[in-house]
C-alpha positions as CSV (number, residue, x, y, z in Angstrom):
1,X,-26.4,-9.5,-2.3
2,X,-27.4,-5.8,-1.5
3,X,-26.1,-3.2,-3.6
4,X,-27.4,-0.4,-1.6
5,X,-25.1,-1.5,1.1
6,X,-22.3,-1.4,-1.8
7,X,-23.7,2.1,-3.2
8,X,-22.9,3.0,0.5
9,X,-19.8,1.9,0.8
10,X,-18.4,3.2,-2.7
11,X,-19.0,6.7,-1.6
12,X,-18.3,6.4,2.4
13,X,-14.8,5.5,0.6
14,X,-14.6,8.4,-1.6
15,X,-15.7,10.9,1.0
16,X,-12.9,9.3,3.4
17,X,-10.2,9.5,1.0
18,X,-11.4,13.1,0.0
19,X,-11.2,14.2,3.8
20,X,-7.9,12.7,3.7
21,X,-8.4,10.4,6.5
22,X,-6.5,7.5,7.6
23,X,-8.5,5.2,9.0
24,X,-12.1,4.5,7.7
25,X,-14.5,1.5,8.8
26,X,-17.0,0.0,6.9
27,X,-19.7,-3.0,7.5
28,X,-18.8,-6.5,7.4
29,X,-20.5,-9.2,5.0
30,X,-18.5,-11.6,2.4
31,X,-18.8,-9.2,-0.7
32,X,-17.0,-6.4,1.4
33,X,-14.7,-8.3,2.7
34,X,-14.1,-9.9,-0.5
35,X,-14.1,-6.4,-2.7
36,X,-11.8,-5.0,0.2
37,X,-9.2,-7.6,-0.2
38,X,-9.4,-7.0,-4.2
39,X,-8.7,-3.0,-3.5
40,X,-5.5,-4.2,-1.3
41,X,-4.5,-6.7,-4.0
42,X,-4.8,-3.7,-6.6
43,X,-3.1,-0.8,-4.1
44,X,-5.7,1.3,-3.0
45,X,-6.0,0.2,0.2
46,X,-3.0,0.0,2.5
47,X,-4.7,-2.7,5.2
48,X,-7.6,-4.2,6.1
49,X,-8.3,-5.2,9.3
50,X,-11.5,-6.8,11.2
51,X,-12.2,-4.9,14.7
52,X,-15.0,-3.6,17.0
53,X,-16.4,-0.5,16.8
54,X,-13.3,1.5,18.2
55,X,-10.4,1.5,16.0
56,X,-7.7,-1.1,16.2
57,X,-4.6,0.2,18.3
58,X,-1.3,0.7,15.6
59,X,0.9,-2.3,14.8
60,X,4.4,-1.9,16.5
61,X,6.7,-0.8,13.9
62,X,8.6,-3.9,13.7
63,X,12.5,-3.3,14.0
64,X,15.7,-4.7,12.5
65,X,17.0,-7.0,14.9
66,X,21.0,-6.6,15.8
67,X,23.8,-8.7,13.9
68,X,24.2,-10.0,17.8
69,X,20.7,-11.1,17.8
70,X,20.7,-12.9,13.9
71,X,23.5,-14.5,14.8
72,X,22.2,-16.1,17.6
73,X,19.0,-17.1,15.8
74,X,21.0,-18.6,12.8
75,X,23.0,-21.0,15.1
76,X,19.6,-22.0,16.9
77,X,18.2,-22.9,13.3
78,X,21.2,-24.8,12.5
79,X,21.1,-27.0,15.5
80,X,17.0,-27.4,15.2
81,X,16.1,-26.4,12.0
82,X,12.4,-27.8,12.7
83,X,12.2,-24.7,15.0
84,X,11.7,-22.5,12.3
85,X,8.2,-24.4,11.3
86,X,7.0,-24.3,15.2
87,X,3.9,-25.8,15.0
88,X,3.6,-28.1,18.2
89,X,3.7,-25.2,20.5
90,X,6.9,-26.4,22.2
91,X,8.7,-24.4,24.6
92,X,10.8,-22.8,22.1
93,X,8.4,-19.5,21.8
94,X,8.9,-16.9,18.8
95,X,10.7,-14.4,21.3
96,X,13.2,-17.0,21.4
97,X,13.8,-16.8,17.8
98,X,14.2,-12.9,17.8
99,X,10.7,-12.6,16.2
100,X,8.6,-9.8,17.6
101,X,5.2,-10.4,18.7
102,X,2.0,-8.6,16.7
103,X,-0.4,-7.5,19.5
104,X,-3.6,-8.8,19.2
105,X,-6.7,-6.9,17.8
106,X,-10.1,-8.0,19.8
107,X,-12.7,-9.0,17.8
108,X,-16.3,-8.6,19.4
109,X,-18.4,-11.8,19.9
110,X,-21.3,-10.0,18.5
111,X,-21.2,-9.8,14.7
112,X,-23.2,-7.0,14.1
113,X,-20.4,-5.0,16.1
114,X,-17.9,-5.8,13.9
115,X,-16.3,-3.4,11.4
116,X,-13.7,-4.2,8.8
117,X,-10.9,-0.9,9.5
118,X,-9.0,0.1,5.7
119,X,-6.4,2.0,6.5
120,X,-6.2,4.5,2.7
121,X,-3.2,5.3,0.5
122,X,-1.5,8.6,-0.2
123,X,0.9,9.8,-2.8
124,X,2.2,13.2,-3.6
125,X,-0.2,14.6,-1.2
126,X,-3.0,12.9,-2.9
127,X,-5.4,10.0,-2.4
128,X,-4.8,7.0,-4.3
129,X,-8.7,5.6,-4.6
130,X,-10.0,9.1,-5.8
131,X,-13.2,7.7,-7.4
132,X,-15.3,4.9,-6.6
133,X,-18.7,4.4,-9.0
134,X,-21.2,1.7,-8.9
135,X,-21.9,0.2,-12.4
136,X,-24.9,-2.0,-11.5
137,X,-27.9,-0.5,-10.1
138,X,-30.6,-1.9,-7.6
139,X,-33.3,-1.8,-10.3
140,X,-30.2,-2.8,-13.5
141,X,-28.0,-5.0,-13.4
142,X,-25.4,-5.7,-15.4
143,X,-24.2,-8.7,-16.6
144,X,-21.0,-8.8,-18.5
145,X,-19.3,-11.7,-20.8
146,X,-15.6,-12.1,-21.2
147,X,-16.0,-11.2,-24.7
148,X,-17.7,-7.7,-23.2
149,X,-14.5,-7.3,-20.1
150,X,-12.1,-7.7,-23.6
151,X,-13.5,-4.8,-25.2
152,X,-14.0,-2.8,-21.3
153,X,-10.2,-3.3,-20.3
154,X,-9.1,-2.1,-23.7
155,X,-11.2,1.6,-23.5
156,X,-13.9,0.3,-25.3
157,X,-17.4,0.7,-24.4
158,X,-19.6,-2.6,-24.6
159,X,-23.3,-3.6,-23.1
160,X,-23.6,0.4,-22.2
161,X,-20.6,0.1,-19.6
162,X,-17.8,2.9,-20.6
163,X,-14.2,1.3,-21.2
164,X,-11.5,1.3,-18.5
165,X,-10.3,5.0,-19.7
166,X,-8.1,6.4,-16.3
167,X,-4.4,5.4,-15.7
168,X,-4.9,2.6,-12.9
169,X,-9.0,2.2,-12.9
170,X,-10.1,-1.1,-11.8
171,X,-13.5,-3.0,-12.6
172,X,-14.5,-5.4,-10.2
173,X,-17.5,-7.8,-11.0
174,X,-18.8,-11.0,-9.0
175,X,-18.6,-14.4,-10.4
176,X,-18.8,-17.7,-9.9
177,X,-15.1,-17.4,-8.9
178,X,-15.3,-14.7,-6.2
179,X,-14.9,-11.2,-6.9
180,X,-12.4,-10.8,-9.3
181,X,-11.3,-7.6,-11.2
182,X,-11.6,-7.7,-14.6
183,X,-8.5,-8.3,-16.3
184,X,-8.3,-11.3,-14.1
185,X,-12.0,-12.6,-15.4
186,X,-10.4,-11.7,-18.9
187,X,-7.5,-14.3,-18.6
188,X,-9.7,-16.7,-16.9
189,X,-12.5,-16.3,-19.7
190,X,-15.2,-15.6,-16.9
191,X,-17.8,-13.2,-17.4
192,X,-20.6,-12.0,-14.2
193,X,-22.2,-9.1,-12.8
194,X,-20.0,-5.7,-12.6
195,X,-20.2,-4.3,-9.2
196,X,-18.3,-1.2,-9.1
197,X,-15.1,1.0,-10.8
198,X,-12.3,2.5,-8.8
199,X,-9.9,4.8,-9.8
């Protein structure tokens, strides 16, 4: 696990959402893709998306299809029902069933072209994930108990980590679980390594 690709990415994140951007891509490796999906799970992150090196083109805004159209797809289903769950590839397609079609985002053979895209959040004209801090250092780290994330999530400081003090701030540490955040490792009695705080 390299943390200097983490220290990276905790302030390639901050810049972005300071420059207001959009779209931002980061490397891919298991802990990013792993802390990403936490920061979606939490609401700083809108999507996350694997791609190339350009950006992935923009899902079709998917659109309410007509009474005319429901109707039709609701007497289908009562006939086959078993076409709702169309596993078998039969030649019923999802067209049929008035479902639109996601285009598909090319993914490059090579993986060290690959990028995960995180499209960033926005409300009242400002950026959701506004901070974004390491806690464990290359040369430290640090290695928390549940007994220590009990004290951290309720604003008190414990084995010289600061508590949890910003409306919304997330911990996230790695354990033997995954990367969880750490109100989850709280209720689950797990303790690890703390890897970063975002809020």
């Amino acid at each position: 696990m390299s943390l200097v690709n983490l220290a990276h990415v905790c302030s390639h994140l901050q810049n972005a959402s300071k420059a207001r951007l959009g779209l931002t891509s980061i490397p891919v490796s298991k802990m990013h893709v792993n802390l990403v999906l936490g920061l979606q799970r939490e609401g700083f992150l809108s999507s996350v998306t694997l791609g190339g090196v350009s950006p992935p083109k923009p899902f079709l805004l998917q659109t309410q299809p007509d009474p005319e159209e429901l109707e039709h797809m609701a007497q289908k289903l009562k006939a086959e029902p078993w076409q709702a769950f169309n596993v078998d590839g039969g030649e019923h397609t999802e067209a049929d069933l008035g479902k639109e079609k996601v285009e598909h985002v090319s993914v490059p053979q090579n993986p060290a072209r690959r990028r995960l895209w995180l499209g960033l959040k926005y409300w009242n004209n400002e950026p959701v994930l506004k901070n974004m801090k390491l806690v464990s250092k290359p040369t430290r780290r640090i290695w928390l108990t549940s007994q220590d994330l009990g004290k951290i999530t309720r604003t008190r400081e414990s084995s010289y980590v600061k508590g949890l003090t910003h409306p919304g701030e997330c911990m996230f540490l790695t354990t033997d679980r995954g990367i969880l955040e750490a109100r989850e490792c709280v209720e689950r009695q797990l303790g690890g390594m703390a890897l970063c705080r975002v809020w």
